[in-house]
C-alpha positions in Angstrom: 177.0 98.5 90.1 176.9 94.8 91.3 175.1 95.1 94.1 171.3 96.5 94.1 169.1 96.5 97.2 165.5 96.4 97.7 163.4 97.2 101.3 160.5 94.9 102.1 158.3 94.5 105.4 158.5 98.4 106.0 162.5 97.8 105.7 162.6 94.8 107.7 163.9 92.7 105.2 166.8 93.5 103.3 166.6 91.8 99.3 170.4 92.1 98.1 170.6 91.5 94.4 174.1 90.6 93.2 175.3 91.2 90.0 178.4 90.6 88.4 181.7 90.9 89.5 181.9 92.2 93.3 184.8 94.6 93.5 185.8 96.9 96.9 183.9 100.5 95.9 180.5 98.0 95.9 180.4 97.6 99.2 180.6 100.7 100.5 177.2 101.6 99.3 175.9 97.8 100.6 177.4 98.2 104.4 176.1 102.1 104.4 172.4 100.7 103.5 172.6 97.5 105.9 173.8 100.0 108.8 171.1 102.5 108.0 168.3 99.9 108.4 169.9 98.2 111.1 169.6 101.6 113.0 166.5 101.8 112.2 165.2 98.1 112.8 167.3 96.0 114.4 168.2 93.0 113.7 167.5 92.3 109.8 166.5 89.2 107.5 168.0 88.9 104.4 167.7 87.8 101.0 171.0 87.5 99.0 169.8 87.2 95.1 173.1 85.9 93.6 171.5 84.8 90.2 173.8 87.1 88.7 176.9 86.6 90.3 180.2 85.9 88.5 182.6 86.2 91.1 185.0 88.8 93.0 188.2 90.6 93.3 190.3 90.6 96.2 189.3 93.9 97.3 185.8 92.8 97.7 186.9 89.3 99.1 188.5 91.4 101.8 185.5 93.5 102.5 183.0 90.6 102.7 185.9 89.2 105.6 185.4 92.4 107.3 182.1 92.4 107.3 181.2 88.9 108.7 182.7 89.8 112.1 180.8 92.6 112.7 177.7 92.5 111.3 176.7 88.8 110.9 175.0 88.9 114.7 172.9 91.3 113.2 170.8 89.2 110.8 167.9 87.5 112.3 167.6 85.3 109.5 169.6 84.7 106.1 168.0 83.2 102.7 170.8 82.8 99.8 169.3 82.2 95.8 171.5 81.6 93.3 173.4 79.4 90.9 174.5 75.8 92.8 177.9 76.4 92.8 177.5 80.0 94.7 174.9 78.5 96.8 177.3 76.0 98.6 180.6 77.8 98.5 178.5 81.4 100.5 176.8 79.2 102.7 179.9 77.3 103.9 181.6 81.1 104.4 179.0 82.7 106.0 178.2 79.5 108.4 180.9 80.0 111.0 180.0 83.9 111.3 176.1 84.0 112.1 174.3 82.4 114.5 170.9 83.5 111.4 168.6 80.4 111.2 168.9 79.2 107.9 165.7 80.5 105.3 
């Protein structure tokens, strides 16, 4: 699996571990999680851990576009770790789609 996800702060914080190369089936499990503490919490911080990240397919590409739209108003705050080059190139995506303030 490429993606792993931790709790923290009673499930307040979401820790998302990347690994990898993202394809489609990964996110399935990811949004399922994020939606579950959402109900739960509200609005969520979190931690992308993309130390590990490769890259992605298409499939997950288009997931990641899905997502942004509809979930990006609910993260309260967004913290990105990983390798320069991913650093840059995911904060300049997410950017236009969340009004998070930056970790």
């Amino acid at each position: 699996m490429a993606i792993q996800f931790n709790e923290e702060n009673d499930g307040k914080i979401l820790v998302v571990h990347v690994l990898g190369t993202l394809v489609k089936a990964d996110y399935g499990p990811f949004v399922s999680e994020f939606e579950r503490l959402l109900r739960l919490h509200g609005k969520l911080q979190v931690l992308f851990d993309m130390t590990g990240l490769q890259g992605w397919d298409a499939g997950a590409a288009w997931e990641e576009f899905k997502f942004g739209p509809e979930h990006f108003s609910d993260i309260e705050c967004l913290a990105m770790v990983g390798d320069q080059k991913w650093e840059h190139g995911m904060a300049a995506f997410f950017k236009p789609f969340t009004r998070a303030t930056p970790a």
